[in-house]
C-alpha positions as CSV (number, residue, x, y, z in Angstrom):
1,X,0.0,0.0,0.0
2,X,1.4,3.4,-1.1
3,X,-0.5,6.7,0.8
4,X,0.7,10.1,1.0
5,X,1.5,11.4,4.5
6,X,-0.4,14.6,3.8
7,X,-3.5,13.1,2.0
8,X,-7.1,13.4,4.7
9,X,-7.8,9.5,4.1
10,X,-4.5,8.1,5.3
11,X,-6.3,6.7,8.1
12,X,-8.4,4.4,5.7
13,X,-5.0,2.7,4.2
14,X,-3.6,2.0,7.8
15,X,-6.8,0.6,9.7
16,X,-6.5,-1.2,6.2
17,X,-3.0,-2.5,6.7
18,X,-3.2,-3.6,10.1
19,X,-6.4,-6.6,8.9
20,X,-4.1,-7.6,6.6
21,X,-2.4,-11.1,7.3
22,X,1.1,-12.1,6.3
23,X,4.2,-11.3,6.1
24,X,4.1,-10.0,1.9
25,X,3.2,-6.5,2.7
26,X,4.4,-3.0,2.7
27,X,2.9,0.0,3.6
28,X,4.8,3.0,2.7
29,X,3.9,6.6,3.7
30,X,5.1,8.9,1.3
31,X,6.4,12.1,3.0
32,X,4.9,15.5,2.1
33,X,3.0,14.0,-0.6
34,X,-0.8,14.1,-0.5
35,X,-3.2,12.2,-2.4
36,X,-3.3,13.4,-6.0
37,X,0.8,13.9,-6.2
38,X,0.6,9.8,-6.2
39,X,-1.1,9.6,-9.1
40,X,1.5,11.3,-11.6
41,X,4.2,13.5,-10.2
42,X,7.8,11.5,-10.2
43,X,8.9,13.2,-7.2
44,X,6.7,11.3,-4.8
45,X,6.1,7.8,-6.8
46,X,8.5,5.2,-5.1
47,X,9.3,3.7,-8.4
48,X,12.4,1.8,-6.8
49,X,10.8,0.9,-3.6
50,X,7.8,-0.6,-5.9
51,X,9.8,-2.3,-7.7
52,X,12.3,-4.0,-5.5
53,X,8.6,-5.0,-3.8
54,X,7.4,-6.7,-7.1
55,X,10.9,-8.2,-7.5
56,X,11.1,-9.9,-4.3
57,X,7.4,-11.0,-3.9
58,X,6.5,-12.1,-7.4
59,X,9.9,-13.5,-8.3
């Protein structure tokens, strides 16, 4: 799960995270960034956290 620190619904992702079960899952809080700068602007997409996630869990 990917959520901007700054975004008014980051509440919903981490009640979220916490029912998840197992041990293949990330939640990573994107400083400074709130919800719409996730959606296209490079500065705040984790491209290299994503895809060392993909990488290890899909591999």
């Amino acid at each position: 799960m990917i959520h901007g620190e700054k975004a008014h619904s980051l509440y919903f992702s981490k009640d979220a995270f916490k029912k998840l079960t197992g041990d293949n899952k990330t939640l990573m809080i994107i400083s400074g960034a709130n919800h719409t700068d996730l959606y296209d602007n490079m500065k705040y997409i984790p491209m290299k956290e994503i895809a060392a996630f993909y990488k290890k869990s899909f591999s």
